[in-house]
N, C-alpha and C positions, 0 to 999 in steps of 0.2 A: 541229289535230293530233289525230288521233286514237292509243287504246293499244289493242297489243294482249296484255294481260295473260294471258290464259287461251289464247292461239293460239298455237300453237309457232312457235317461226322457224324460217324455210328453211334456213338454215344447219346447223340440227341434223339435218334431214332429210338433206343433204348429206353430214355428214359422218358418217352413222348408214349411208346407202349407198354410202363408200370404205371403210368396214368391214367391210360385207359383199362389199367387192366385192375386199377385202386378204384376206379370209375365201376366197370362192373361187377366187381364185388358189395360194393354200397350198394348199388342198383339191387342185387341178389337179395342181398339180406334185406333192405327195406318190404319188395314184392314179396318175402317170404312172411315177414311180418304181417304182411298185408292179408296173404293167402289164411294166415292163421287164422286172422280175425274174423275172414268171410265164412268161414270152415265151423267157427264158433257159432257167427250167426244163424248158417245155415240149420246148423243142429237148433239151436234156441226156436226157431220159426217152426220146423216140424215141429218137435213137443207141444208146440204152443195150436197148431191143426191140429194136431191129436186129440188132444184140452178140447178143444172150442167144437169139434165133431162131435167126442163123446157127450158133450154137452147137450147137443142139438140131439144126441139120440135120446139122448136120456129125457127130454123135453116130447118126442113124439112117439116115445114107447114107456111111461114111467112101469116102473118096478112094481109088482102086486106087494099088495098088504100082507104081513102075517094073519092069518084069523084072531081076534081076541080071543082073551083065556079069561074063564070065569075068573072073577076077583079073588078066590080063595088062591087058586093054582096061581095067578100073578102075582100074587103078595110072596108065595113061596119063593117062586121063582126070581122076584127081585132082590127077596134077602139071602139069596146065595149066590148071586153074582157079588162076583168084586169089581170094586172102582175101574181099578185098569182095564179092565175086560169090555168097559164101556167105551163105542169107540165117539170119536167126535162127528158134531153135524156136519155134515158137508157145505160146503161152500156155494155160494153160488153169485155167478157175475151177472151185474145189474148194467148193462149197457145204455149208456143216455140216449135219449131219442134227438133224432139230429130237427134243429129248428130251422122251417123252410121261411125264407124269407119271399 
């Protein structure tokens, strides 16, 4: 029978590598977590360039007017639309002016 007193046992190697191997899968899933969220951002920030371009066009190209319609034809015209058909004003972002000290 031989010993082996100063040799490690395989066992310990074993279970020293589901440690590390419990170790990178935490690692995995945290960073995948993480990816999501950037992934989220990412999108959230274009839309939000998109937004804030369109904006700036619409500010150095506005939209022509429809021609007025004599008041007869207006009155028509407004009593044969419906509610819903009416769409809502658009928004618009009022950015603070930044105070220079």
């Amino acid at each position: 029978m031989r010993f082996h007193l100063f040799e490690p046992r395989p066992e310990a190697h074993i279970r020293k590598s589901l440690e590390y191997l419990a170790e990178a899968n935490l690692a995995w899933v945290e960073h995948q977590a993480a990816a999501e969220h950037h992934a989220a951002l990412a999108r959230m920030y274009a839309e939000r360039i998109a937004r804030i371009e369109l904006e700036i066009k619409d500010i150095h190209h506005p939209r022509s007017m429809p021609p007025r319609q004599p008041p007869e034809e207006a009155r028509e015209d407004r009593d044969s639309r419906d509610e819903g058909e009416r769409g809502r004003p658009e928004s618009v972002v009022v950015y603070p002016s930044r105070v220079t000290r």
